[in-house]
N, C-alpha and C positions, 0 to 999 in steps of 0.2 A: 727951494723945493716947489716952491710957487710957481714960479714960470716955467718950472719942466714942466707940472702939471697943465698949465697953461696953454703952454708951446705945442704939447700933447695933444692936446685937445683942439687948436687950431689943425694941425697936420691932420688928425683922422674927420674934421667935418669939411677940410678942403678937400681929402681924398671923396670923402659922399658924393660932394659937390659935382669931383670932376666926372665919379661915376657912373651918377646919375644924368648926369649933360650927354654922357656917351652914351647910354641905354638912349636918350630921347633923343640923339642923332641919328641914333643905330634904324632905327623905325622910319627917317623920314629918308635914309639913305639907298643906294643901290646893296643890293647883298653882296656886286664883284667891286664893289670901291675899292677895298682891302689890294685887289688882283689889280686894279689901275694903279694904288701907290705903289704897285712892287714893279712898273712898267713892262707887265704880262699884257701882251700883243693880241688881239682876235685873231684867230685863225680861219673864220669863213666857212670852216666844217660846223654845222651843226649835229649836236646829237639828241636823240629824243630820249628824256629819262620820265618815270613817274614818279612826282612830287608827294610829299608825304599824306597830300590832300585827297592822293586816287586819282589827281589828272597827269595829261600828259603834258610836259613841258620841251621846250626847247633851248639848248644853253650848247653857246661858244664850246666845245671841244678844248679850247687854251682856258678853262676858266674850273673844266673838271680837277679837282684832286684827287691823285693817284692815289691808290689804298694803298698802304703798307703791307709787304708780306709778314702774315704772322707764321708765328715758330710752332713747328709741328705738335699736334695735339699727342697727348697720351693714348695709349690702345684700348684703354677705357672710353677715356673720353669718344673716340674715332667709333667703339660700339655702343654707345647710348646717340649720338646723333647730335642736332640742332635742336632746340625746346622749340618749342611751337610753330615749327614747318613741316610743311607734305608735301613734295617740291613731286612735280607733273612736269611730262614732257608733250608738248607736240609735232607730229610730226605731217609736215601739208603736202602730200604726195602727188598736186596739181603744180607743184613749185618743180618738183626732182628733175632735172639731166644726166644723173649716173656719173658727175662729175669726179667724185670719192675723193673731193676735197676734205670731208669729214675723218673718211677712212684714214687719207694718210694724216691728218693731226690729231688723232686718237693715236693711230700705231706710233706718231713721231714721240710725244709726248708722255706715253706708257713702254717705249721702247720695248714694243710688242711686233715679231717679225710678218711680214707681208704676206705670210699664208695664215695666218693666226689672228686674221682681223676680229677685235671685237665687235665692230659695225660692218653689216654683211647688207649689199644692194643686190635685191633678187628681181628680176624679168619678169611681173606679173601678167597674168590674161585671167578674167573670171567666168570667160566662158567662148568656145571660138568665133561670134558674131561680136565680142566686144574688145575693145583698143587695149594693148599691152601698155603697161607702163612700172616705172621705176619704186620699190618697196624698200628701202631703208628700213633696215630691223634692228635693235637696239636689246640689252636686256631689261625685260619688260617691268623689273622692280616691282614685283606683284604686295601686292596688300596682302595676298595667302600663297606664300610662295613654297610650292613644293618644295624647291631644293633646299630648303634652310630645313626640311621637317624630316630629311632622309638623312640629312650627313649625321655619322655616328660621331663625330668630335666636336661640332660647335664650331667649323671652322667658316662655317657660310653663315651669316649670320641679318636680322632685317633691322634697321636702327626707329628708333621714335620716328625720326621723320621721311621715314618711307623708302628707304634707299637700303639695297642690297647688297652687302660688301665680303668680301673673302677674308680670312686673314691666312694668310698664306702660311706663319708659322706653324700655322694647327693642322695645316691639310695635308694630308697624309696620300693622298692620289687615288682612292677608293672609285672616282667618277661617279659615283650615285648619285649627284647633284645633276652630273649632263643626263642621265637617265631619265631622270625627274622632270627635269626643263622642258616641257611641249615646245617649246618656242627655238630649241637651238641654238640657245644666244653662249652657250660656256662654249671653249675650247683648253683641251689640255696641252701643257707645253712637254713636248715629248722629248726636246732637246735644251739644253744650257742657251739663255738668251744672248745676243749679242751686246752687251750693255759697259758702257766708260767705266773705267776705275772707280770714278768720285760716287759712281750710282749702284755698283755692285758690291761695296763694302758698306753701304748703307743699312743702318736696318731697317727689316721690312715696315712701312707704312700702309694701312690699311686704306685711308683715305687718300694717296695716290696712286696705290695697287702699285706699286715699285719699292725695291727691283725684283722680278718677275723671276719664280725657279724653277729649275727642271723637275718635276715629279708633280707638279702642281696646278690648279685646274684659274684659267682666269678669264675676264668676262668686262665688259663693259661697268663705268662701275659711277656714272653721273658725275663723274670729277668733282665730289664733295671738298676738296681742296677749293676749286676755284670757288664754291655758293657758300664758303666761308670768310673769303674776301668781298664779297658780293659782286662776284664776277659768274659770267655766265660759260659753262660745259665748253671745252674745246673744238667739238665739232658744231657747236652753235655758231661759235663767232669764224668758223673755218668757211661754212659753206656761204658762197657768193648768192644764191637764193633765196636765202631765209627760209632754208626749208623743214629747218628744228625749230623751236620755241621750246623755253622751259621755264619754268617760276613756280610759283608756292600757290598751291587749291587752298589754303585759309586764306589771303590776301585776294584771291582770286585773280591772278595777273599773268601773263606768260610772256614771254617777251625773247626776239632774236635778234637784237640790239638794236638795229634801226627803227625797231619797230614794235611797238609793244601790245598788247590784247587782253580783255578781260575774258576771262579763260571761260567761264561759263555762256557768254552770251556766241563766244568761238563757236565750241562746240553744239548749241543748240543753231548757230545760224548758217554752218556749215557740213551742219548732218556727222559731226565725229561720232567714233566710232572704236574699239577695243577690240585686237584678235582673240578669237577663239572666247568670247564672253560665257560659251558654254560650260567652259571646265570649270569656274568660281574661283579663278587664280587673279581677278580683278588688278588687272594691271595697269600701272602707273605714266604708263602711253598710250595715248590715244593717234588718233588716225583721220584727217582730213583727207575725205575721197579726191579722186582727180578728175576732178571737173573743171571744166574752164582753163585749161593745159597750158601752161605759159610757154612748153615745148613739143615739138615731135618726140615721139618715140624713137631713139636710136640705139641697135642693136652693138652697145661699147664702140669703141677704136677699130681703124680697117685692119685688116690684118696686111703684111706686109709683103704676100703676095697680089694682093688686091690693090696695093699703088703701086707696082711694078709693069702692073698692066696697060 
């Protein structure tokens, strides 16, 4: 009995031993060592992430781990939100080309038809002596949002962390909500969507507004899917510009993956800005004027008598 006890007690102070060897290796080591003994390659892509310290780091692309997809929230869970997020978007309207790189991976990704865009780019001028340019409009996620205060069943609802979502179960097609919206961001679907088997027997998902039905009103919806992986909105990482940002006003951070910003010093060093600030619907986009243009204005694609010519 002796030496089990004995034996015992060797085994668990050579385990300390080794423990502790490894915690005080760990410190003097590289953090991707782990990623050298598995013979993970650099890849020469850099990407820039923010470190948990508030700065911006630079790391090998071969050396990120992929998040795991998690398994669909419950439609409770999907209407209480994230705990302590208020996720903002930006959007730099001195970046825009009318690309609608965003549009189509929003429509591809909510398999939402091509007249039913929920991101709409309008041909702005603010007055005829000054330069038109490109308005990417999103739904505005208001802090006090009308349409969540009109719908008579609770189907448009605003979560803790600031994000305005449908549940398409509850919505009964009333349209009071696009009445209410100053901004024009809802569209109803007036027809049966065109959507795959695997995604049309599904049941409705709040948090990735799919799948989409006939009678029912649907809208941009910040892809809270994806800022639960900690992956950034689809028309973020779509558009070749960087001309969305998005991240969380407690953290203070916004970021369009290449590139990231601390959202307050953005907004006060490039003059943002909120539409329609008059109505008190304090919405959750703001607006970088278009100064310093990184393109011409171009009135869309020629039309196809115009290269005939």
């Amino acid at each position: 009995m002796e030496n089990n006890n004995t034996s015992r007690r060797d085994f668990l102070a050579a385990s300390i031993l080794t423990a502790t060897a490894a915690v005080g290796c760990s410190n003097k080591k590289n953090p991707f060592d782990e990623y050298a003994d598995a013979e993970i390659k650099p890849s020469g892509e850099m990407v820039k992430l923010l470190s948990v310290d508030g700065e911006v780091i630079e790391i090998d692309k071969a050396f990120i781990k992929p998040v795991p997809h998690l398994p669909n929230v419950s439609n409770d869970e999907a209407r209480i939100g994230m705990p302590g997020k208020k996720f903002v978007m930006v959007i730099d309207l001195s970046r825009c080309k009318n690309l609608k790189k965003c549009q189509t991976a929003c429509n591809h990704v909510h398999h939402v038809h091509a007249d039913q865009n929920w991101i709409k780019i309008y041909p702005m001028q603010d007055s005829d002596h000054t330069a038109p340019y490109w308005q990417p409009t999103t739904c505005m996620h208001c802090d006090e949002p009308p349409c969540v205060k009109v719908c008579p069943v609770d189907a448009t609802f605003k979560r803790q962390d600031g994000i305005v979502l449908i549940d398409s179960d509850r919505c009964v097609g009333c349209r009071f909500c696009m009445a209410a919206c100053p901004y024009s961001t809802r569209v109803f679907n007036w027809e049966d969507p065109n959507l795959p088997d695997e995604i049309a027997h599904q049941h409705y998902n709040a948090e990735t507004s799919i799948p989409q039905k006939k009678g029912t009103v649907g809208k941009c919806d910040f892809c809270p899917d994806m800022t639960r992986m900690g992956m950034l909105p689809h028309c973020v990482t779509a558009c070749p510009n960087g001309v969305f940002m998005f991240g969380d006003i407690n953290e203070d951070t916004v970021s369009n993956g290449p590139e990231t910003f601390r959202f307050s010093d953005l907004i006060k060093d490039k003059a943002g800005y909120r539409l329609m600030e008059d109505l008190g619907t304090k919405p959750s986009v703001y607006y970088l004027p278009p100064v310093n243009r990184n393109f011409k204005f171009e009135e869309g694609l020629p039309k196809e008598e115009d290269k005939k010519a």
